[in-house]
N, C-alpha and C positions, 0 to 999 in steps of 0.2 A: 409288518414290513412288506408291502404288499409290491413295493418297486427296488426289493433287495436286488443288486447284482443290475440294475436297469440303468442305461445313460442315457437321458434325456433332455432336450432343448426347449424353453419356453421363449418364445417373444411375448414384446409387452408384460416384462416382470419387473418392470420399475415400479408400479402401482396397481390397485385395481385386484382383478382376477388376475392375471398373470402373476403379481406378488405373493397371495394368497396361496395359489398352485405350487410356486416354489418352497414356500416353506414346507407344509405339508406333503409335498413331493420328497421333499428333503426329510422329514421327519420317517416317512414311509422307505427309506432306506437308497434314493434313488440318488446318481451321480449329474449334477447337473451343469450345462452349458445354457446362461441366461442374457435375452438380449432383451434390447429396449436404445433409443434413443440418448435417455440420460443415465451417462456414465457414474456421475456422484451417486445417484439413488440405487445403481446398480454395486457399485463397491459398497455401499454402505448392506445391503441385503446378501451380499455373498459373506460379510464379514460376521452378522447375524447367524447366519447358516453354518459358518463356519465353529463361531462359539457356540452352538449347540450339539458339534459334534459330527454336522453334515458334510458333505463336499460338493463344491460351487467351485466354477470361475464364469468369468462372464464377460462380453468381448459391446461395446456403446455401438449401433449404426442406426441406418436407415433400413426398411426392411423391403423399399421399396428399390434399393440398390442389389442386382443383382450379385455381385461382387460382394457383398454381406452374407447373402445367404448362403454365397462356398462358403465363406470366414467361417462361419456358425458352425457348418457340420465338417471343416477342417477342423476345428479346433476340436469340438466333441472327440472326433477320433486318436486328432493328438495327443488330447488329454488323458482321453479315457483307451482309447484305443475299439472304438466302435459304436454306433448307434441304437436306440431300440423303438424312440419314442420319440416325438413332439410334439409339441401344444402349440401351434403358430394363432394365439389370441392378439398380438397387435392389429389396432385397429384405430378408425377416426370418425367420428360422425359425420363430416364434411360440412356442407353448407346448408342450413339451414332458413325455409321459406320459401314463398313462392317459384317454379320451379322455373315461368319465365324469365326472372331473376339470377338464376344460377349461370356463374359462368362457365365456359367450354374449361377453361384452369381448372376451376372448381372441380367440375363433376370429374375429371382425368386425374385429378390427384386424389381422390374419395375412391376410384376404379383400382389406381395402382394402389394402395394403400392395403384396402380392402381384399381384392382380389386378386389383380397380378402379384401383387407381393405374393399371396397363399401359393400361386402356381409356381411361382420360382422358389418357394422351399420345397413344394413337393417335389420338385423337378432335382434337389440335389440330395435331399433327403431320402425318397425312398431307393436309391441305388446303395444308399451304404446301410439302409435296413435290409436290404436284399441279402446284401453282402454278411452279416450277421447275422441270417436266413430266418428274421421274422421281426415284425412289427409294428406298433400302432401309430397312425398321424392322425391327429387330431384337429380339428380349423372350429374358432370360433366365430358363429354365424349368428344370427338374433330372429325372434320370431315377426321383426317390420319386415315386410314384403314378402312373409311365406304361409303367417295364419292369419294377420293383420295389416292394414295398412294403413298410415299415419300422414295425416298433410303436412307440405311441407319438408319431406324426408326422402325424396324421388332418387337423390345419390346414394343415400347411406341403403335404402330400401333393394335398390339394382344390385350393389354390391355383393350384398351380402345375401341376395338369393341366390347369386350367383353362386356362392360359393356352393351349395347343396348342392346344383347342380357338378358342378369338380368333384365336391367329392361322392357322387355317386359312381360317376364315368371313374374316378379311381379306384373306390372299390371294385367294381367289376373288372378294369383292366388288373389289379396288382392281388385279386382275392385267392385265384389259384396257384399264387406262389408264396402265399404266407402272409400276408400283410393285412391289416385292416386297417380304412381307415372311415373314420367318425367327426360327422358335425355336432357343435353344442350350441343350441341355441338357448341361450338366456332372457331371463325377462327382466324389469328394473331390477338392477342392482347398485348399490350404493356405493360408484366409484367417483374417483374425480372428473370424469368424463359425463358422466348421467350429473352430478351436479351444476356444472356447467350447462349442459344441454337444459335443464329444467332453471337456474336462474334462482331459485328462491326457496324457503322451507316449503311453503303455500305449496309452488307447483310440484316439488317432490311428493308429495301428500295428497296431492291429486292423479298423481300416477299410480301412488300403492292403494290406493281406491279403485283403480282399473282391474286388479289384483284380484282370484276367488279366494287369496289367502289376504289382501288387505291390506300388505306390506308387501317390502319392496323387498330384495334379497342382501344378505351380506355374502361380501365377496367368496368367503368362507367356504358357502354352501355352492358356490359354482364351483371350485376349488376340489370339493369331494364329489364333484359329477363328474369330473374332468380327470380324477385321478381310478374312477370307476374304468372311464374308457382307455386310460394307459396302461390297465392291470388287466392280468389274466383271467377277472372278476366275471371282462365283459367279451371270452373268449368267443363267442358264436353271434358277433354282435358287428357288423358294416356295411358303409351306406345308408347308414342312420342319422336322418338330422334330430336328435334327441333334444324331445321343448323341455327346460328347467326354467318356466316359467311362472310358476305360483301362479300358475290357472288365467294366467292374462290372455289367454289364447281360446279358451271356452265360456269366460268370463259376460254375462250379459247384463250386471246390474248394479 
């Protein structure tokens, strides 16, 4: 019970790693507050959590709405009455292809998605981790455009290095008052997202090829990297973009 007595927010827990995270979060003893876009996938996974014996509620937005990201850690507090933790993993690949191609829409909603959104949870999140005088944030970032780079991927790749950089400039500002906070960078994993993005068995199969483990990850196993850094596991541990990549990032053959 490694998140006994912990209240924590994931976005992006309709699917994916973020759904993953909450069950297992919830299994680990933690109180959760879960967002994501779609409301049905979200009642259906609190209702899950809840036959197991967990506690969930979960509130449907945008996370690119600043006004969501009070909702979230209003409600946390409402609920539970304090914060400890969050997992802000929603995310989008944006547009994909040539970069001349991409439009000014595009790359601006791939930014806010990706990155501004990250900034405006941290921005309301860690004052009420403050306020419960300790904490972990957590931001999921990928290793496109920090070990690797991918044609083709110029929005998703800016994004999301971007993030590494927030969250280093946060650790250092929020470390002397208690708080940590940590990037995950994952490598293929088998969401609805990565299938999408790849289009076919074939090219999924060509990406866990890229892989020094050959395969590609279950959501699962980001799940328990991600619950590492919300636990007291990884107490001496921020400003770390931490690769759970199955070696796709040293990977040469």
């Amino acid at each position: 019970m490694q998140l006994q007595g912990k209240v924590v927010i994931i976005t992006g827990a309709s699917s994916g790693i973020g759904r993953a995270a909450a069950l297992l979060f919830a299994a680990e003893g933690a109180a959760l507050v879960l967002g994501a876009r779609r409301g049905a996938e979200l009642n259906q996974l609190v209702a899950e959590i809840s036959c197991n014996g967990g506690q969930a509620v979960c509130l449907a937005g945008d996370v690119c709405d600043e006004s969501y990201a009070i909702a979230l850690v209003e409600l946390a507090v409402a609920q539970y009455g304090r914060l400890d933790v969050a997992f802000n993993n929603a995310g989008t690949m944006g547009p994909l292809g040539p970069t001349p191609e991409v439009t000014l829409a595009d790359w601006q909603r791939t930014l806010d998605t990706n990155l501004t959104a990250m900034f405006l949870a941290a921005k309301y999140q860690l004052p009420a981790m403050l306020r419960a005088g300790s904490g972990s944030l957590i931001f999921t970032s990928t290793f496109v455009g920090h070990t690797a780079g991918i044609a083709g991927a110029a929005a998703y790749a800016a994004s999301k290095s971007g993030i590494i950089g927030l969250t280093q400039a946060l650790a250092s500002e929020f470390g002397p008052q208690g708080l940590r906070v940590n990037a995950l960078l994952p490598g293929g994993t088998d969401t609805p997202m990565a299938r999408e993005m790849n289009g076919s068995p074939e090219a999924m199969a060509q990406v866990a090829r890229m892989h020094a483990l050959k395969r590609i990850a279950e959501p699962r196993e980001l799940a328990a990297a991600a619950l590492f850094l919300a636990s007291d596991q990884s107490s001496f541990m921020t400003g770390a973009a931490m690769l759970v990549d199955g070696g796709v990032s040293i990977h040469r053959g």
